[in-house]
C-alpha positions in Angstrom: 95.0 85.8 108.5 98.3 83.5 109.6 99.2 84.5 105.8 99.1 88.5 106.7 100.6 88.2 109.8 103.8 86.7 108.3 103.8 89.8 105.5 103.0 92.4 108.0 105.6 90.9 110.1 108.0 90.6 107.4 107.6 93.9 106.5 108.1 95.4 109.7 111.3 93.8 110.6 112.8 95.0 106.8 111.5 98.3 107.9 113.5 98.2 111.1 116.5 96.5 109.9 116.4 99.6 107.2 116.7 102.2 110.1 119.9 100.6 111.8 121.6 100.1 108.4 123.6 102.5 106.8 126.9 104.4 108.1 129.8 101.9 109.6 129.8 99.5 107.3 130.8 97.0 110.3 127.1 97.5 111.5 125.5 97.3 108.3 126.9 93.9 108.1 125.8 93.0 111.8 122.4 94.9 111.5 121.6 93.2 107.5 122.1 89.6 108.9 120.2 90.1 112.4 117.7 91.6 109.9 117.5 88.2 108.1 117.5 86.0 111.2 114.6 88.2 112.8 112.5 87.9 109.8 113.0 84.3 109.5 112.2 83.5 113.2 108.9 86.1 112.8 108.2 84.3 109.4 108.1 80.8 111.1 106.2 81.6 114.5 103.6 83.3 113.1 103.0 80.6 110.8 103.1 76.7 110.6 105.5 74.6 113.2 107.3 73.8 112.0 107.5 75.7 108.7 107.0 73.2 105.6 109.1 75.8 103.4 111.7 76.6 106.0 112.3 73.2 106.8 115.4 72.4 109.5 117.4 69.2 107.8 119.1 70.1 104.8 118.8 73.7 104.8 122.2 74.4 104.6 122.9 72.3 101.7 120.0 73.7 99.8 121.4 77.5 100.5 124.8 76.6 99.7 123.5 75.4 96.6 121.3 78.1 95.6 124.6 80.5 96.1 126.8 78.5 94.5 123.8 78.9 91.4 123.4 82.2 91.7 127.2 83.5 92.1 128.0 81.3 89.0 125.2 82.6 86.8 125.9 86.1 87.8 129.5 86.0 87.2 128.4 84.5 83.7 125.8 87.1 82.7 129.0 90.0 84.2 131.3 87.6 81.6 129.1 87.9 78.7 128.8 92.1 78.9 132.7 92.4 79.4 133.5 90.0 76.1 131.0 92.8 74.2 132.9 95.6 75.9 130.3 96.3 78.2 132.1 95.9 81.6 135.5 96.7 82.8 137.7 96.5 85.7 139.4 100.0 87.1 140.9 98.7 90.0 140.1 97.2 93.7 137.5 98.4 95.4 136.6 98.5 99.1 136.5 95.8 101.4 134.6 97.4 104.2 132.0 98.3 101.6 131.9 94.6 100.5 131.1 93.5 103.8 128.2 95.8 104.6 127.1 94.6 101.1 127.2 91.2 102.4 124.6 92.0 105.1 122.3 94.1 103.3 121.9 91.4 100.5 121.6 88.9 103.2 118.5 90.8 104.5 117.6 91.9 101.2 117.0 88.1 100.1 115.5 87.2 102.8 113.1 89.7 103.5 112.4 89.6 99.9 112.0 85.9 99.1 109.8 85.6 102.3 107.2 88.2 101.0 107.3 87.7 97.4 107.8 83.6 97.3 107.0 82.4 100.8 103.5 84.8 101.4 102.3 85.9 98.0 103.2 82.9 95.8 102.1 80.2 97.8 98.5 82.0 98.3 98.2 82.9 94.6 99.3 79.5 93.5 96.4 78.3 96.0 93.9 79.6 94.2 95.0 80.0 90.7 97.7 77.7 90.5 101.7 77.7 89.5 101.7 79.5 86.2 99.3 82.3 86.9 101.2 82.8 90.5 104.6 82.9 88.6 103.3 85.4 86.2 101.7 87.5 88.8 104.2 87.5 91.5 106.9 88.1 89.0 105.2 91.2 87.7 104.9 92.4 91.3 108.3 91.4 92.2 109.3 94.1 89.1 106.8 96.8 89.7 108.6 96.9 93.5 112.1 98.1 92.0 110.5 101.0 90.4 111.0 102.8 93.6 114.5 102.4 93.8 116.6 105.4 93.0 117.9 104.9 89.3 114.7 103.0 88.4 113.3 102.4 84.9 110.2 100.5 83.2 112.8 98.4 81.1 114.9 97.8 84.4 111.4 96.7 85.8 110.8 94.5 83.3 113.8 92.5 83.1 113.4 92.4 86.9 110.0 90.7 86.3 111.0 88.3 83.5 114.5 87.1 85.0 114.3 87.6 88.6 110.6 87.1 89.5 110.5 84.1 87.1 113.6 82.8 88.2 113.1 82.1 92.0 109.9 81.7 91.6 110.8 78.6 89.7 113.4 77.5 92.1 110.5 77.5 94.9 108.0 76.1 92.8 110.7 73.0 92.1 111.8 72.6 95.4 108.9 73.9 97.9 111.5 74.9 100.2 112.8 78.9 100.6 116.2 77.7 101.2 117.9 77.7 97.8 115.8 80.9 96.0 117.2 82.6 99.2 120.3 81.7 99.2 120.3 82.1 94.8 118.9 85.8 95.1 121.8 86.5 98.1 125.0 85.3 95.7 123.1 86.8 92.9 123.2 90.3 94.6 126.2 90.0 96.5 128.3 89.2 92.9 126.4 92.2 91.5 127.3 94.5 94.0 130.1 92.9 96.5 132.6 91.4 94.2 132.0 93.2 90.9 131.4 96.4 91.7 128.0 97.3 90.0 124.8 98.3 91.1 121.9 96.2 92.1 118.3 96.8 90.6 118.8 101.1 90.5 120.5 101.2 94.1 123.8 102.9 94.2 125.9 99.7 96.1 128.6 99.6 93.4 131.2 99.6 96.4 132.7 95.9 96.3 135.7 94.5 96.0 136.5 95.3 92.6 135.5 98.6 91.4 133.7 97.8 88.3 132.8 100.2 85.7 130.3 99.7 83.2 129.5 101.1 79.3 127.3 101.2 76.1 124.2 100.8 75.2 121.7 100.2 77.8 120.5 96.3 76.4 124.0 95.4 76.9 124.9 97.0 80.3 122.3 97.8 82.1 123.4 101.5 82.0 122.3 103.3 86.0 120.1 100.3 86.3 122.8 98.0 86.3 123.7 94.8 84.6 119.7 93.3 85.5 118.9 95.8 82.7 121.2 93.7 80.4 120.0 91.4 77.8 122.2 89.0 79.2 120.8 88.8 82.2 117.1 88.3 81.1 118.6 85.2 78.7 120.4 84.0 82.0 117.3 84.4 84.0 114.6 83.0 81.5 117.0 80.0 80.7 117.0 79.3 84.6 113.2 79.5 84.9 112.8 77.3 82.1 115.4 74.8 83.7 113.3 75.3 87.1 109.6 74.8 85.6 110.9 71.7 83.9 112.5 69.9 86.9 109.1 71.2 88.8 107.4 69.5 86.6 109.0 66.5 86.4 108.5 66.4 89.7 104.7 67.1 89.6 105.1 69.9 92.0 103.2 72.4 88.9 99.3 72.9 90.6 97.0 73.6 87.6 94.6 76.2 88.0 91.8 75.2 91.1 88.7 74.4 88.3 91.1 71.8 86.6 92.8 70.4 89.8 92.3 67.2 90.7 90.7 66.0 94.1 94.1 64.5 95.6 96.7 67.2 97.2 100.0 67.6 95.8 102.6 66.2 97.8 105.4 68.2 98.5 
C-alpha cells in the first residue's frame, strides 16, 4: 500500500508540474525544479523515514556523479554520430530555451526515476529478483515513450535496452536514487539543452546549440532523436554491463525468491 501511495503520489505531482510548464521559459525552469523537489518530499513521507534510497549524507556527491556520467556518455554517443556524418552544428541556439530545458529534465528525471526505479523496481526485484526486475522495468520504461509525439517501436526499444537497462543498473549497484537521477538529468539535458536535439520523440531541440541531425535512422535517430541511434544502445548496454558487474561485485544482485538465501541482502 506505502509502495502505491509513493506512485500515485508521484504521479500526481508530474501531472501538476505538467500544467504549470510550458510558455515563459523562466517558469518552466522554476515550475520543472519545484516539480522535482515536490515529488521527492511526497516520495519520502509517504514512505520509509528516513528513505533508505534517498539517503541525506552524500547525496550530492552521488548526483554530481551520476551527471558528470551521464553528460560525458551523452556527449560521446552525440560524438560518434557527428564522425559518421550524422550530426551537425547550424549555429547557437537559445539560451532561454536551454534553461526551461533545464527544469523540465530536472522533473523529468526525477519523477521518472522515482516511478520506474524507486517504486516498480524495488517491488519487482522483491519478488523476482534483479534480473527479471531489470528486464521488466526496462521494457516498461520503453513502452512509456511510445506516447510521446514522434514515437516509434525501434525508438522504444532502444529506450528499453539502453535507458531502462542503464539506470536500472546504476540503482541496482548503488541502492541509492541519487546518481541514476542525476545520470538520466545530464543525459537529457546534453540531448536537448546543449546539443540541440530531441529527447525520446518530444520536440525540445531548443538548446544552446542548434543542432541538426541526418541519415539513416540507426545512425541518428531520425524524429526520434539520437536514443534511436545505434550508438546510443552500444553506450547504454556498455554502461549496464559496467553497472551489473560492479553490482555484483558488490553482492547487491538478489536472485530470484525460490533460490534466495535465508539472510537479507545488505545494502
Amino acid at each position: 500500500m506505502r509502495s502505491f501511495l509513493q506512485l500515485a503520489a508521484v504521479f500526481a505531482v508530474s501531472f501538476l508540474g505538467s500544467l504549470v510548464a510550458g510558455g515563459n521559459p523562466w517558469l518552466t525552469l522554476l515550475a520543472g525544479t519545484a516539480t522535482a523537489v515536490l515529488a521527492l518530499v511526497v516520495y519520502v513521507r509517504i514512505g520509509r523515514r528516513p528513505s533508505p534510497d534517498l539517503p541525506r549524507e552524500g547525496a550530492a556527491v552521488a548526483f554530481g556523479r551520476g551527471a558528470v556520467l551521464g553528460a560525458a556518455l551523452f556527449t560521446a554517443v552525440i560524438a560518434v554520430i557527428a564522425l559518421l556524418g550524422g550530426y551537425r552544428v547550424e549555429g547557437w541556439g537559445s539560451l532561454s530555451g536551454a534553461a526551461a530545458l533545464l527544469g523540465l529534465m530536472l522533473a523529468a528525471a526525477v519523477t521518472e526515476e522515482l516511478i520506474f526505479r524507486g517504486v516498480l523496481f524495488r517491488v519487482v526485484e522483491a519478488r523476482t529478483g534483479t534480473w527479471t526486475a531489470l528486464a521488466l522495468t526496462g521494457a516498461l520504461f520503453g513502452l512509456m515513450h511510445l506516447l510521446n509525439p514522434h514515437a516509434s517501436l525501434w525508438g522504444a526499444v532502444a529506450i528499453a535496452i539502453e535507458a531502462g537497462g542503464m539506470l536500472g543498473a546504476a540503482y541496482a549497484a548503488t541502492r541509492t536514487l541519487w546518481l541514476p537521477i542525476g545520470l538520466h538529468w545530464a543525459w537529457n539535458f546534453a540531448e536537448a539543452g546543449v546539443f540541440g536535439t530531441d529527447v525520446s520523440g518530444n520536440d525540445t531541440a531548443q538548446g544552446l546549440l542548434d543542432g541538426a541531425l541526418s541519415g539513416p535512422v540507426l545512425l541518428s535517430g531520425g524524429t526520434f532523436g539520437p536514443e534511436a541511434s545505434l550508438a546510443s544502445v552500444v553506450g547504454g548496454v556498455m554502461a549496464t554491463v559496467a553497472f551489473m558487474a560492479l553490482a555484483r561485485r558488490r553482492g547487491r544482485v538478489l536472485p530470484r525468491r525460490s533460490r534466495r538465501p535465508a539472510a537479507t541482502l545488505s545494502r
